[in-house]
N, C-alpha and C positions, 0 to 999 in steps of 0.2 A: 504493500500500500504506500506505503512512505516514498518507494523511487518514482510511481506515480505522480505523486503530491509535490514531489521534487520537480518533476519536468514543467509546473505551470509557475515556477517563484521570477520568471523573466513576466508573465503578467503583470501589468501595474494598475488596479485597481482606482489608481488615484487619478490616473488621466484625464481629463472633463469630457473626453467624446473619442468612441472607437469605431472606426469606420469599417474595420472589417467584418464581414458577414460570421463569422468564428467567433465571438462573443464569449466571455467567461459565462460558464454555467453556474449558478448560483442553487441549493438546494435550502428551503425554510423547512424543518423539522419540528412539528409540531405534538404537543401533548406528551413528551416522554412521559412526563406525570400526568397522568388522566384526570386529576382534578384543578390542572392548570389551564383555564378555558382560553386565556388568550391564541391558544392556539389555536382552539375552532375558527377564528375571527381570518386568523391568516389564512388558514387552510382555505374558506371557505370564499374570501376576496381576492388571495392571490396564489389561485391553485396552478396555474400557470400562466406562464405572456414571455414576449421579449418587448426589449427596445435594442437603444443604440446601444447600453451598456453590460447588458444582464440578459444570459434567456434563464428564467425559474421556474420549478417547480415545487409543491409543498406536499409533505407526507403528514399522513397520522401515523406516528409512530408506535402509540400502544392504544390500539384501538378499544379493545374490551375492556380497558381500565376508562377510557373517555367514555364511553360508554355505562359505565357502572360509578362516573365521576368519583374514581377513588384513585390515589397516585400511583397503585401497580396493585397489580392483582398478586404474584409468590413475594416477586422480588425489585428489590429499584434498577428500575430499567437504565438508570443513570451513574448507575455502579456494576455494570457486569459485562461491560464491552472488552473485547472483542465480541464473547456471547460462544453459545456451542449448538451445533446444529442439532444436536437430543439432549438439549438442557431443558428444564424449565421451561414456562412461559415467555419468562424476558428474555432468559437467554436465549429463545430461538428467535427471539425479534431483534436484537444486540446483534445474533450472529447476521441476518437475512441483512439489514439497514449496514453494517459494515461493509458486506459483500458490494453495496454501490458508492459506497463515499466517493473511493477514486475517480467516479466519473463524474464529481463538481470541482468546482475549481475555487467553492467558499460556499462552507456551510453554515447557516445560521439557527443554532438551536434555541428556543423562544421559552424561558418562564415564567412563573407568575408567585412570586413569592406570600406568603402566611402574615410575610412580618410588613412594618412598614419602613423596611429597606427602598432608599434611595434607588430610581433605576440605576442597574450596576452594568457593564461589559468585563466577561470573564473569558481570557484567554490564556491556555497552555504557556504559549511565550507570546512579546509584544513584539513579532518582528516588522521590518516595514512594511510589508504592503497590508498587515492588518492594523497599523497605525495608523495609515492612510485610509482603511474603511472607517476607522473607529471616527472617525471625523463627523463622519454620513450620519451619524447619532446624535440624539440632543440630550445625550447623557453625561455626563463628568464625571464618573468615575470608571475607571479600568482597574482589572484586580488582573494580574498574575498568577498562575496555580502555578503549582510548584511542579512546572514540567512533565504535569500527567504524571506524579508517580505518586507517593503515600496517599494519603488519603482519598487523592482525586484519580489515582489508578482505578481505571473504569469507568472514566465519564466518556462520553460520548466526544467530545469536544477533545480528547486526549489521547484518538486515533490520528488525526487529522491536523497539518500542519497551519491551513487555511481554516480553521472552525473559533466561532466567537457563540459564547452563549451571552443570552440576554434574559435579566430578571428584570421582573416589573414587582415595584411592591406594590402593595396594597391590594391585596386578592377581593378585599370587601366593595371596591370600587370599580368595578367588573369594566364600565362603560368605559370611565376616565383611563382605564388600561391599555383601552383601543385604542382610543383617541391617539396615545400618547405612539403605542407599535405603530398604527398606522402613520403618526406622522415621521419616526426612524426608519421604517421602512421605505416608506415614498423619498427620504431623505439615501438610501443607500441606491434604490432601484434609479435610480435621476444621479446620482453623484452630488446631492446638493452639501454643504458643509455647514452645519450646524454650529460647532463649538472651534472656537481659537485655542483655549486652552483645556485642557482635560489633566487630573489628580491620575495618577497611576501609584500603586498599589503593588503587594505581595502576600499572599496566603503565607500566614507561619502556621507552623505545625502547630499549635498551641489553642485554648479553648479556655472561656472563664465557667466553672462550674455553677451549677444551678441554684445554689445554698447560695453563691452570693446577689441573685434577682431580691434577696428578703432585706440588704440592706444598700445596695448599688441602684441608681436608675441610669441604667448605660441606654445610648442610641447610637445606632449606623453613623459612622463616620466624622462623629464629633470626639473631640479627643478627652482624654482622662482625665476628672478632678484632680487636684493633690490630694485630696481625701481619698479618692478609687486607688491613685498610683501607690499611696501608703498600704492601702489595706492588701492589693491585689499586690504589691511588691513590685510594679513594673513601673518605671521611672525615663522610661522614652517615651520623649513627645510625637514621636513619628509614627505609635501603635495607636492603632481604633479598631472599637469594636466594632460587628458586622454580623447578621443574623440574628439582633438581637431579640431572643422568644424563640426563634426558629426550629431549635433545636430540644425542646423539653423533655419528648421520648426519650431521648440521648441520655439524658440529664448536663444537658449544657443551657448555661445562660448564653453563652455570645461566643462564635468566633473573632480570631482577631486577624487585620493586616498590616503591613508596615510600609507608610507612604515613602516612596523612593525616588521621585520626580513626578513632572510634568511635563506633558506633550503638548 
């Protein structure tokens, strides 16, 4: 897959206008988690088209879980890729959805998060030509995962050298979610440029546990009291929390990431 992925990095995404009839294939990935609706919305306005810059089309990824509006039916469809062709439910979806990656040339996986997470852009690494999409969005922040490996070993986005996942917070706000993908989207499919500067970020391994939501009131991407740094013992101004609630089942209050510039 990856020599594949390799053959399109002379692509330049950023261009304003491509005149050849060869157009980067774009793929929207929708509903990994089935009770992530913004996905319908895509699927369902931009199941396919081209222009000048983009030809795309949009998958449901885990259908019976969209269907049953619940985020996965065995297993997290967002933790098991590669996938195996007599695994499980997700992993035989994992496995089937990997078998066509290489034939996009940027994949866009859509979520809709619980908490009320800032929209974020999540990519494996920030190289150029995904810095240059990340533009096409009218979001500010970009997070880093830690090169598809610990924790994020298995996301989707962590096959694919060209894949950006997008979280929308505020799942209680269904409409304003669209609003907000349709206009990123119409912003990526046009090449229009949104933002001049954009926060860039890093996923650390690291996690605040759940016992401290009883005396902490942490949010996405505002930084730490001196009262939180004393208690949690972290004493860099460049960590914030992210996820925050997200996680309870886990028993995690918050992920954390570590700002490392701006684009």
């Amino acid at each position: 897959m990856s020599s594949k992925f390799s053959s399109i990095k002379s692509k330049k995404f950023g261009d304003n206008h491509n005149p050849s009839p060869l157009v980067p294939k774009l793929l929207n990935v929708c509903c990994t988690h089935g009770n992530e609706r913004v996905g319908c919305f895509i699927h369902d306005n931009y199941s396919t088209g081209k222009n000048d810059n983009f030809e795309w089309e949009s998958i449901i990824a885990n259908p019976e879980a969209m269907y049953l509006n619940k985020r996965y039916i065995q297993q997290d469809l967002n933790r098991v890729f590669l996938g195996k062709a007599d695994g499980n439910y997700e992993e035989r979806l994992a496995y089937q959805i990997s078998q066509i990656l290489p034939n996009y040339d940027l994949v866009l996986d859509w979520h809709q998060s619980i908490t009320d997470i800032s929209d974020t852009i999540f990519v494996k690494k920030l190289t150029p030509n995904l810095k240059q999409v990340c533009q096409y969005f009218d979001i500010a922040h970009i997070v880093e995962l830690d090169n598809g490996q610990g924790g994020y070993q298995g996301t989707l986005i962590s096959q694919v050298e060209n894949g950006i996942a997008l979280e929308y917070g505020n799942l209680h706000d269904h409409q304003d979610a669209c609003r907000r993908v349709q206009r990123s989207l119409s912003g990526v499919l046009n090449k229009r440029r949104f933002r001049k500067v954009q926060n860039v970020y890093r996923m650390l391994d690291q996690s605040i546990s759940l016992e401290f939501s009883k005396i902490l009131k942490l949010k996405d991407f505002q930084g730490l009291s001196r009262d939180a740094m004393e208690i949690l013992g972290i004493y860099d101004l460049n960590i914030y929390p992210v996820f925050v609630g997200g996680y309870k089942e886990e028993g995690i209050y918050c992920k954390l990431v570590q700002k490392i510039g701006r684009v």
